[in-house]
N, C-alpha and C positions, 0 to 999 in steps of 0.2 A: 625384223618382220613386223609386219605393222596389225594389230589387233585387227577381229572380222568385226568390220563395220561397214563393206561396200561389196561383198558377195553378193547377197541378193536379201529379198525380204524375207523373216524371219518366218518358222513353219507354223503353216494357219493363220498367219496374219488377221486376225478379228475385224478388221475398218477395210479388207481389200475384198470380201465378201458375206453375205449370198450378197450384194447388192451388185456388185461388178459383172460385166457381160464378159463375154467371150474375147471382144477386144480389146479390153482392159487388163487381162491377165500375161498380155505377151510383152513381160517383161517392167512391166510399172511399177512402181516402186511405194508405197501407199504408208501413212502413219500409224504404227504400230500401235498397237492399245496400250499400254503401260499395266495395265489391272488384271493380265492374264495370271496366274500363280505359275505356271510353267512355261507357256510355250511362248512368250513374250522373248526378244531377244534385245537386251539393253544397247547391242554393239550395232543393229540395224542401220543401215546408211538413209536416212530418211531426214527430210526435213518438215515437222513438226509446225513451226511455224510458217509455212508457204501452204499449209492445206486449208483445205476449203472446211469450215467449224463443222457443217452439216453435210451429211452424207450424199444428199441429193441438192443439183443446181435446181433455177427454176424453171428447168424445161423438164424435171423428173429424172435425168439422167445422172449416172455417177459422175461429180465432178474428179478431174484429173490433179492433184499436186504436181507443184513442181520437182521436177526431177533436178538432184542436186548431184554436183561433185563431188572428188574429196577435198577439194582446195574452198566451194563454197561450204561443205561440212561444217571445215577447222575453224571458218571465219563467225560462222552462225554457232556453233557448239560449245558452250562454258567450258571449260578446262576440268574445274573441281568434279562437275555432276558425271563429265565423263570418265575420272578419275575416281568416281564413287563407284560406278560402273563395271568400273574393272575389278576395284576389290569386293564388290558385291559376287564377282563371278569365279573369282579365285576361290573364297571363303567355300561358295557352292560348290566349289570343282574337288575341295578339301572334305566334305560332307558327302558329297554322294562317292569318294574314293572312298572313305572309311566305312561305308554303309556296304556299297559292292564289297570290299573284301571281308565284311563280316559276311555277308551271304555265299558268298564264293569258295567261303572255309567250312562251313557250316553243312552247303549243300554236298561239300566233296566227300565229307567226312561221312555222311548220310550214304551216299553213292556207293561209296567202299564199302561199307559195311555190305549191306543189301547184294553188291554185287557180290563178294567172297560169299553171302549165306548160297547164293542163287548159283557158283560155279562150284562149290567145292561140298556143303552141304545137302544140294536136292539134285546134283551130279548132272546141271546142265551146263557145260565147259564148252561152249560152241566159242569162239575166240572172235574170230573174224565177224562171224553174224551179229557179233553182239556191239563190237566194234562200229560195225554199219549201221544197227538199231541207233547206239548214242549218239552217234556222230550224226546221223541220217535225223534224229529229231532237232537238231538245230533251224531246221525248216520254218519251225514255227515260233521261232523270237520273232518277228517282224507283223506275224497274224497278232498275237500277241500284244505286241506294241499298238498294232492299229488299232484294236480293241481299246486299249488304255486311254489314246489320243480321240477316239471317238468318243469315248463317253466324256472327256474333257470339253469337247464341241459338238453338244450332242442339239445345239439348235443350228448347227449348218446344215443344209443340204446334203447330202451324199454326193453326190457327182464333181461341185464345185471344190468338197471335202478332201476327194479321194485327188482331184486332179494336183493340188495343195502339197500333198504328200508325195507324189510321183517330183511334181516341180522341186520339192525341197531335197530330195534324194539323189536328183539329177546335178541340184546347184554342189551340193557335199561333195557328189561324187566328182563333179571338177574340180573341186580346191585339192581331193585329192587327187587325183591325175597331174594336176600341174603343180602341185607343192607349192599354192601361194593362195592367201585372201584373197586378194581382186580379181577374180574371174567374171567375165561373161559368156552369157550363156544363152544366144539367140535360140529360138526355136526354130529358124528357118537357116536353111544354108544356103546360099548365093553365091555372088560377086559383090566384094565393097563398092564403094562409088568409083575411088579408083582402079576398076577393075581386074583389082586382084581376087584371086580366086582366095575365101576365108575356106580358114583349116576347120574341121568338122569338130564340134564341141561337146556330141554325143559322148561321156565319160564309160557307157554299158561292154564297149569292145574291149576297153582298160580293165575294168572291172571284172570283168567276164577272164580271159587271162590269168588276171591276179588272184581270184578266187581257186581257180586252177590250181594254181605253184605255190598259193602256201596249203591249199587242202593238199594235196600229196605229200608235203613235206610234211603235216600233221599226221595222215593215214599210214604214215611207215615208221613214224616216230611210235605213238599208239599203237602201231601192232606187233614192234620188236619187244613191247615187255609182254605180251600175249607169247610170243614166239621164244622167247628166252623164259621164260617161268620154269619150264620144265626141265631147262638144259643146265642153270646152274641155281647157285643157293641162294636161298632168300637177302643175305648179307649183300652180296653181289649186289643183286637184284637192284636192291633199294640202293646203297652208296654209289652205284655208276649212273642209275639213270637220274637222283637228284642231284647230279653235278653238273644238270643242266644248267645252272644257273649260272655257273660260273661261264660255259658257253654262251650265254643269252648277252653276258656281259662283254665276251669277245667281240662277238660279232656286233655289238653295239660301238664299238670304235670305228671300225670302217665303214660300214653302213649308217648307223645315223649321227656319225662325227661327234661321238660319245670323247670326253675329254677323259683321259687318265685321272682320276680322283683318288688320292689317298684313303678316305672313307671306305668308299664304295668298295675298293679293295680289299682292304680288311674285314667289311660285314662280308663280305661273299667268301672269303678265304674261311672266318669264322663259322660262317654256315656250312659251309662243307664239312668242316671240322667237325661240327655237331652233328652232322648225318654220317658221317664215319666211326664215333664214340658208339652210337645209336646201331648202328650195323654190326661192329666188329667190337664194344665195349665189353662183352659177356667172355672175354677170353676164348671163343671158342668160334672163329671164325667158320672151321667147316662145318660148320651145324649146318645139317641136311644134306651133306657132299656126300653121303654113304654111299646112296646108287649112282653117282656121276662121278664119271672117268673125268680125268683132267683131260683130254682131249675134247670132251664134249662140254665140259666146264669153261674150257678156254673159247673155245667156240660163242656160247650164251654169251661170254662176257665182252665178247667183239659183236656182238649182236645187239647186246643192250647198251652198248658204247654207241654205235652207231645212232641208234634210237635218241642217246640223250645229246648229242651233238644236232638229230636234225630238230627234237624240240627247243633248243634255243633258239635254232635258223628260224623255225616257225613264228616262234614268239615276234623275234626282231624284224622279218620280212613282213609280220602284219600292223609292227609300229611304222617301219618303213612306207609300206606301198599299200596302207589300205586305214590306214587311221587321217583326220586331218591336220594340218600342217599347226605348229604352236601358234597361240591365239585365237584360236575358235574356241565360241561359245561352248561353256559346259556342258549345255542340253544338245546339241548341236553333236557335240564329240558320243554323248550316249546314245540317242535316237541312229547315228550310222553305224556304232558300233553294233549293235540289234539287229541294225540292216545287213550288216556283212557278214557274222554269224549266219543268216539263214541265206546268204548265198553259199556259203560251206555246207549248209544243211543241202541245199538245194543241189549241190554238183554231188555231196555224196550219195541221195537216192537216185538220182537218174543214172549214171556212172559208174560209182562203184559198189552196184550189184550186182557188175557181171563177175568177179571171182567168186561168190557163191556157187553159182551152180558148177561150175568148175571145179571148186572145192568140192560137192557131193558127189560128182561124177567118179572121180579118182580116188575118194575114199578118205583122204585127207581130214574133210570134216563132213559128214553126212547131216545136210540139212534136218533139222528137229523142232516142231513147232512147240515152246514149253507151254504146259497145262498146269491148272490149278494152282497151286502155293509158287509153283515157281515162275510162272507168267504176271499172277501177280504183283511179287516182289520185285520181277524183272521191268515192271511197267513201272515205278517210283523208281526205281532207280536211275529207269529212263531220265524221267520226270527232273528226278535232281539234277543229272546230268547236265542235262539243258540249262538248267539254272545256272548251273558251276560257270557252264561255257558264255552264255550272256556276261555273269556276271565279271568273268577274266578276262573277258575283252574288252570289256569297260575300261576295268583296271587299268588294264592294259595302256589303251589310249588316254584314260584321264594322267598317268602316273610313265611311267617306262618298263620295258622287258624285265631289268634286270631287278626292280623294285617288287614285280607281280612274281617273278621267279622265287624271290628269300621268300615273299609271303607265303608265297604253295608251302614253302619245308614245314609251316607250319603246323600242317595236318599230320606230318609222322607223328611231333606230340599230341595230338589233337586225337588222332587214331588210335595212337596206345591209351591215350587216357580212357578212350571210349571203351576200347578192350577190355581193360581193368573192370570199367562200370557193367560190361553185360558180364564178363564172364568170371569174375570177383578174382581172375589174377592180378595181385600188383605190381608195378614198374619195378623193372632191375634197376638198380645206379646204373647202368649202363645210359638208360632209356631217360632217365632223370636228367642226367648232367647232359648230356646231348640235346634233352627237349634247353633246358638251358642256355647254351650254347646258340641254339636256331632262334633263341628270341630275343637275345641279346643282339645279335646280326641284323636279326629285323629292326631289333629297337633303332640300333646305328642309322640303316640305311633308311629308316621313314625320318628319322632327322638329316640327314643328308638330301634326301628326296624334298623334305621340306624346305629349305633354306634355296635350294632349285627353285623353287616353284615361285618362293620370297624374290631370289632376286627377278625371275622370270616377271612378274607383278610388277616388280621397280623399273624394268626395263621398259615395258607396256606403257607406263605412265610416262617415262621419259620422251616415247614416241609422241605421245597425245599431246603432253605439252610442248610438243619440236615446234609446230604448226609451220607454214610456211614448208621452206625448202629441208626443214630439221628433219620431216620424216624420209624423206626421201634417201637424206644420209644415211640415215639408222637403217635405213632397208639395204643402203647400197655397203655398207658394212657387215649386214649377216648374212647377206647373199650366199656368199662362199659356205656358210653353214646349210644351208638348204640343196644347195646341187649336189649330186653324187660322181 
């Protein structure tokens, strides 16, 4: 697969506006500023030397660049600078993965907390509602992100601004729809010249769908440990639903033609190992099993099995069908991952609020609005939430499923240690050699993960410098890796 260098022009393009009218934005392809600190996109398909020096000809009007190919690209393009290019963006892609999963561990660790004081301490244990608050504040990564991106361009117009972002989101959402770089992306639909009728390039009915199938598969995942809490022990609890990962890792061979890795295997065998020590190390597995029947035990623990089976499906259905294909730009990969977050935000408040009232009707859970200390604390924890979720679907897309999976285990240590800090109990060896265990696994699979990404970089360069008919091979080579 061939690096994003001929999707479309990169988001906000600095030299294609305010000065461009209306008929200049459909589809022209304009030279990039190079001096933006973010939203510059080095893989841009543009040609640099065909543009006109000054922004306006001499009749006042934007002059037009030549629109290039990929064949005139490779011929006009130095080799080394585009090959500087790529590892400039691998390096970035290495940098904002380790910053996202410090935030992502941080904020989750924060979230637990806050939420155990808010369900178990000030006895507001609404399951579902609460479910729907954190999931339902995902809405707002994308308000959020435009805020950020705006004060980045805060000498563009609004309107030419905002059209900039919808265009950039539309071009994303193609590349992912069709699982390739080169997309186009008319704004008009027609008949080609040949008069065949062109297939519609709109990516929003994809989207729309897709945000569908994997929000259900998260909203059932999420609310089997809501649903099993009460049914079996906290040992349970924890050792079956963090053997998601080892699922994430499943279903990453058939779905994204995940190769059998020795490594990987072992870190994820070892992490479960660690979240097993950690659950069942204290000798004393039925801890808490006093009021539950083994029937009703058995029951929770097919319940929260289920739950941890469809959080792997989740994770890997959102690398699959809603992240962009290998080789997109790093900023590129974050700015849609922001955006699809608050499409899961967006289908859970309009949609599923209707089991609420449903739920108060029957008694099941009787709607409560929390006051004072516990609304509060329930509003941070929102808050974190949101973070956690931005931040692991970054991960997510910058790295892989089963990479973001071992990193989560990392908060059971992460959690106890915090426990210790507010409530001056210290770690069993239980909780010790297990936190141990989870990070050794991680340590594994971020060196596994890295030497991925190493040759993934070697490979990129190999493209760039194919030129000619080279790239074409090297595409027609990983094909088979990209169809399902």
């Amino acid at each position: 697969m061939a690096p994003d260098t001929h999707s479309s022009h990169s988001l906000l393009d600095p030299s294609s506006l305010p000065h461009a009218n209306s008929n200049d934005d459909r589809g022209r392809r304009r030279t990039p500023s190079p001096y933006h600190p973010v939203l510059y996109d080095s893989e841009s398909n543009f040609d640099p030397s065909a543009a006109d020096p000054s922004p306006f000809s001499s009749s006042g009007r934007p002059s037009n660049p030549r629109r290039t190919t990929s064949t005139s690209l490779r011929s006009i393009t130095p080799v080394p600078l585009a090959a500087q290019a790529l590892h400039l963006d691998t390096t970035l892609r290495y940098r904002l993965a380790a910053f996202f999963l410090l935030v992502s561990l941080v904020t989750f660790t924060v979230q637990t907390e806050l939420a155990s004081i808010v369900q178990h301490d000030l006895g507001w244990d609404k399951a579902y509602c609460m479910l729907y608050l954190t999931h339902g504040s995902w809405v707002f990564l994308f308000p959020l992100q435009l805020v950020v991106l705006r004060l980045l361009k805060r000498e563009m117009p609004w309107r030419p601004f905002w059209r900039q972002v919808l265009w950039e989101v539309r071009v994303v959402g193609s590349m992912v729809e069709q699982q390739k770089l080169d997309v186009q992306t008319p704004r008009r639909r027609g008949r080609s010249r040949g008069g065949h009728q062109q297939q519609p390039t709109s990516p929003w009915r994809y989207l729309a769908f897709t945000t569908a199938g994997v929000t259900c598969a998260l909203t059932v995942a999420g609310l089997s440990w809501y649903l099993a809490v009460s049914m079996t022990t906290p040992s349970d609890l924890t050792a079956i639903y963090n053997c998601s990962a080892f699922f994430a890792y499943a279903f990453s061979i058939p779905l994204l033609k995940e190769r059998l890795h020795m490594g990987k295997i072992v870190a994820v065998a070892i992490a479960i190992l660690g979240v097993l020590i950690v659950a069942y190390g204290d000798g004393n597995p039925d801890s808490g099993a006093g009021e539950i029947n083994g029937g009703t035990r058995f029951l929770g623990n097919i319940i929260i099995g289920i739950g941890s089976v469809l959080y792997g499906l989740y994770e890997v259905l959102y690398k699959r069908f809603a992240c962009p294909p290998e080789g997109t730009s790093a900023f590129r990969s974050v700015t849609f991952a922001n955006t699809f977050g608050s499409m899961i935000g967006m289908f859970t408040v309009f949609v599923l609020w209707i089991p609420i009232p449903i739920l108060h009707w029957t008694g099941i859970e009787p709607f409560e609005v929390p006051t004072g200390r516990a609304a509060w604390l329930l509003f941070w924890s929102i808050v974190m939430n949101m973070s956690f979720a931005g931040s692991f679907l970054v991960l997510i897309s910058l790295t892989s499923p089963v990479f973001s999976s071992v990193a989560s285990l990392l908060t059971i240590f992460i959690v106890a240690m915090s426990d210790w800090f507010m409530t001056g109990k210290p770690l069993s060896g239980a909780s010790m050699l297990g936190g141990v265990f989870i990070m050794m696994a991680f340590g594994l699979l971020s060196w596994s993960t890295w030497k991925e990404m190493e040759e993934e970089e070697a490979r990129r360069r190999r493209v760039v410098a194919a030129g000619g008919g080279g790239e074409e091979e090297v595409e027609d080579s990983e094909s088979d890796k990209d169809e399902v």
